[in-house]
C-alpha positions in Angstrom: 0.0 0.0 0.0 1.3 3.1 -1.1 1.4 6.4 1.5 -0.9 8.0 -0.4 -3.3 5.2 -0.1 -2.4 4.3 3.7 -3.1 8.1 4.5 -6.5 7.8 2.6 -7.2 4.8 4.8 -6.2 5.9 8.1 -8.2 9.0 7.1 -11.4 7.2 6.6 -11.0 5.1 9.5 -10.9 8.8 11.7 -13.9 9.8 10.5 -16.0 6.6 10.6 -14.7 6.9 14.3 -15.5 10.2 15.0 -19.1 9.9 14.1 -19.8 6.6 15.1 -18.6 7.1 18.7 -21.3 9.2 19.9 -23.7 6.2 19.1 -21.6 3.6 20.5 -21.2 5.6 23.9 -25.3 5.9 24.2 -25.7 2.6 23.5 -23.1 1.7 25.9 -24.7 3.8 28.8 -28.1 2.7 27.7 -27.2 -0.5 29.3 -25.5 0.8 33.0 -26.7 0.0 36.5 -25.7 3.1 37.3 -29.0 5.6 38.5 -26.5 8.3 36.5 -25.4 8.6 33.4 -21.2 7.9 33.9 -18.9 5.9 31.0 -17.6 3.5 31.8 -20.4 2.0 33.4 -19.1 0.6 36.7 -21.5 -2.5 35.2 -24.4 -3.8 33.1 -28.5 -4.1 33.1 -30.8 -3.7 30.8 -33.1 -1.9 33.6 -33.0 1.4 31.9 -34.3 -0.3 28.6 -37.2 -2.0 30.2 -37.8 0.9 31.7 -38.6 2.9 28.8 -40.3 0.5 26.9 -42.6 0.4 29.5 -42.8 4.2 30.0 -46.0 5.3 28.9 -45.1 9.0 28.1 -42.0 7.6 25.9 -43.9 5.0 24.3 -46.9 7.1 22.7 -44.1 10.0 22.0 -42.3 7.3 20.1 -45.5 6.4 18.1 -47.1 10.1 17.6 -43.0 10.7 15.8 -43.4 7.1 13.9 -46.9 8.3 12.4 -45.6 12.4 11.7 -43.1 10.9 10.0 -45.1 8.4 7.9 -47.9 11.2 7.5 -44.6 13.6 6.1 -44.0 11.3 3.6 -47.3 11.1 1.9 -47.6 14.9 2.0 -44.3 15.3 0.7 -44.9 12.6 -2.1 -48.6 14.1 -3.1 -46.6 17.4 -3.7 -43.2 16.6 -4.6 -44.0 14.1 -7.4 -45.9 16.6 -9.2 -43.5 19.2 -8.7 -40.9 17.0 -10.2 -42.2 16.0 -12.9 -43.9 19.1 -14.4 -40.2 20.9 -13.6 -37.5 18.2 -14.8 -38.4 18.9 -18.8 -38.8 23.2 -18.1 -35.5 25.0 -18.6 -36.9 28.6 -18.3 -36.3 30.9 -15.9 -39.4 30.8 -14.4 -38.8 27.0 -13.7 -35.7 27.6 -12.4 -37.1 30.3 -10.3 -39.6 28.0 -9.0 -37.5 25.0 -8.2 -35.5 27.6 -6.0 -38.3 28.6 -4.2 -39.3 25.4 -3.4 -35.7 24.4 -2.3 -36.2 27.6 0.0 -36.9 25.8 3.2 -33.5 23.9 3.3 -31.4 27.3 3.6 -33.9 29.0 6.4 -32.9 27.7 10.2 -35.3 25.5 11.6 -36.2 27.3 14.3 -36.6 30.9 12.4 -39.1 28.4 9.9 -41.0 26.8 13.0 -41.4 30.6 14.7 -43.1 31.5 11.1 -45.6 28.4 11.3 -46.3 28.9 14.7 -47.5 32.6 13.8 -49.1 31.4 10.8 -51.2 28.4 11.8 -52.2 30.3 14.6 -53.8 32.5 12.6 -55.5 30.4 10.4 -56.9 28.6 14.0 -54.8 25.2 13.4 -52.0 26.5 16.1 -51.2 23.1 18.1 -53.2 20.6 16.1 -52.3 17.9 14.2 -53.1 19.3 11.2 -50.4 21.9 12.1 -47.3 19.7 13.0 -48.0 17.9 9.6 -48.0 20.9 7.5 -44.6 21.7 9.6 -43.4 18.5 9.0 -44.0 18.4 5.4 -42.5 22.0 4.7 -39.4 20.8 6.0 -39.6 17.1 4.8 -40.7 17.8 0.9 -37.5 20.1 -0.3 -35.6 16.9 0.6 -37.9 14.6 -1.8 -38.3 17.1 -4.4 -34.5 17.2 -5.0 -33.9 13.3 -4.9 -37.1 12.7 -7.2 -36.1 16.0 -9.4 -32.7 14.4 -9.8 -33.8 10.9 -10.9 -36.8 12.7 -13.1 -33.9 14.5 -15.0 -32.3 11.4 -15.5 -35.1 9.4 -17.4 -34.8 8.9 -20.9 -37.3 11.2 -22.6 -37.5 8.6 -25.7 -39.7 6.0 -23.4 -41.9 8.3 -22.7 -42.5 9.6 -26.5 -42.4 5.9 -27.5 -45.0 5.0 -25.4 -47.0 7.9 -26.7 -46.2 6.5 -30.5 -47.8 3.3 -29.5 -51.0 5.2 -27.9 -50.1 5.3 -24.8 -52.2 8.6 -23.1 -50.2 11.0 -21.0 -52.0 9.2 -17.7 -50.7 5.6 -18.7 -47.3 6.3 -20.3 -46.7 7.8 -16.4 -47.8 5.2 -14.5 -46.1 2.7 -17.3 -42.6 4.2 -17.9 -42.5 7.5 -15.3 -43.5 6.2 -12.3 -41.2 3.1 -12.4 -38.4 4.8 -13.3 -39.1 7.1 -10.4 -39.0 4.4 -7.9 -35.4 4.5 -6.5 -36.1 8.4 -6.2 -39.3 8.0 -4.7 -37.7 5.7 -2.0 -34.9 7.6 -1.6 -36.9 10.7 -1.2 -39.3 8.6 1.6 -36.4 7.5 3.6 -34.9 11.2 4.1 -38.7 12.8 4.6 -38.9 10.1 7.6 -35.3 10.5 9.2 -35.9 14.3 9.3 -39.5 14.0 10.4 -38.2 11.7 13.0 -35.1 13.5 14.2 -36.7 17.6 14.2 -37.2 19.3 17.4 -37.8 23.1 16.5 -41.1 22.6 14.5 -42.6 20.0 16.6 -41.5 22.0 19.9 -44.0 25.0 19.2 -46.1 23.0 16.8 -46.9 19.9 19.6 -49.7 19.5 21.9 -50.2 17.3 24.7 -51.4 15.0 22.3 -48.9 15.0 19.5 -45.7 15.4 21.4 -42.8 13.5 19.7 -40.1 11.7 20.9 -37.3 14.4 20.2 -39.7 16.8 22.3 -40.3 14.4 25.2 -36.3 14.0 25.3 -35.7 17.2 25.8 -38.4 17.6 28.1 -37.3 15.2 30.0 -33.5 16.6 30.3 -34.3 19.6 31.8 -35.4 18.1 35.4 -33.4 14.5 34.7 -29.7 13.1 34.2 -30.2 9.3 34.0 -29.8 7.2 31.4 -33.5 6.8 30.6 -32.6 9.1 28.2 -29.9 6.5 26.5 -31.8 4.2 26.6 -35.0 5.9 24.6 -32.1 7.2 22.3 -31.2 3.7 21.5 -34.6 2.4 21.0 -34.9 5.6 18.3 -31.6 4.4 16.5 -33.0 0.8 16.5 -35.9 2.5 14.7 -33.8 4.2 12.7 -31.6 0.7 11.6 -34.8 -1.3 10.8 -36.5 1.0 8.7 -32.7 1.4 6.8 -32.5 -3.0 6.8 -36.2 -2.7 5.1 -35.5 -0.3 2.3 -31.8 -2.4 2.2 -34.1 -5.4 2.0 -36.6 -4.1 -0.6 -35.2 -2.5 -2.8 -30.8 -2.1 -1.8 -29.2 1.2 0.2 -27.4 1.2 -3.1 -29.7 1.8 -6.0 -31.6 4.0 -3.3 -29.1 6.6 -2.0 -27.1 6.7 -5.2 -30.2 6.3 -7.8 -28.4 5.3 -11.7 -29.7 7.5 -14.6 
């Protein structure tokens, strides 16, 4: 191995430690008999795991993020697909304009975007509802799948489509046909990132939550500010187990490969 190549490795290797450690350290702690969070754990139970699980307040946080994040999705889809689509073939500068726009949500801070819904759905009378937190969670969630499905969209060779219209093939089948399959590795792509930052965003479900939508981010950080044990490892490991088996599903389905790094 040359020095170049050693240095490459080595470099690789830091990284992949740098931001793995976090994870292994909660997951580590997640399992002390300790009543405080301390590494190393002076031993090992799965007390604080059980504990959560059987957590009420956790466990309904848990679900109210799994079904934001599964609501984000279909919102994003019903208006990014569309949106792709109808701006992949448009190379004015109104199109171009537009797709910016739309993009807009991934440059604005999430908490200067979540102040501006909480103003705004108040308004409108749909301040803390559930109504609300999707709408926030599909502002933020559908730049994300617009840009993964935009991307594949661009990518499809126009010729199917106008040889499926030569064989008389309407506009309606030749998408479902040749579009729409095409689209897939996008489309899951697209899903997967809407649910991991549905499931991971604090800011817009911190003023846009109720008593009865609180999600699991929210009731973490709730629970931090009068609390130091590791409950809270132990609820963050259940959410990266979440997190892994929704990744071994698409891996499973459909392969991490054609899905993060979709081929033209």
């Amino acid at each position: 191995m040359t020095g170049g190549r050693l240095l490459s490795a080595l470099y690789l290797v830091a990284i992949t430690v740098f931001l793995l450690s976090p994870l292994v350290i909660v997951a580590i702690v997640a399992f002390t008999s300790a009543s405080f969070v301390s590494f190393p754990p002076p031993g090992y139970s799965t007390r604080w795991i059980v504990k959560v699980l059987q957590d009420g307040e956790f466990m309904r946080s848990l679900w109210n993020s799994v079904l934001v994040g599964a609501a984000a999705i279909g919102v994003s889809l019903s208006l990014g697909v569309p949106a792709a689509v109808a701006l992949a073939g448009n190379q004015s500068r109104a199109a171009r304009i537009l797709t910016t726009w739309l993009m807009a949500p991934l440059s604005i801070p999430s908490l200067i975007l979540a102040l501006g819904l909480l103003f705004f759905l108040s308004t409108i009378g749909l301040g803390n509802t559930f109504t609300g937190l999707l709408m926030g969670h599909g502002l933020i969630t559908f730049p994300y799948l617009l840009r993964t499905v935009l991307s594949v969209m661009i990518g499809l060779p126009r010729s199917h489509v106008e040889a499926a219209y030569c064989l008389g093939a309407t506009p309606l089948a030749a998408f479902f046909r040749i579009v729409l399959p095409g689209l897939a590795p996008g489309l899951v792509a697209g899903s997967l990132f809407a649910f991991l930052i549905s499931f991971d965003e604090v800011a817009v479900s911190l003023l846009l939550t109720n008593a009865s939508t609180v999600t699991l981010p929210v009731t973490i950080l709730n629970y931090l500010v009068h609390n130091y044990d590791p409950a809270v490892a132990a609820i963050s490991l259940v959410k990266m187990v979440v997190v892994f088996v929704v990744l071994v599903v698409v891996e499973r389905a459909f392969g991490l490969d054609r899905v993060i790094l979709p081929k033209a």
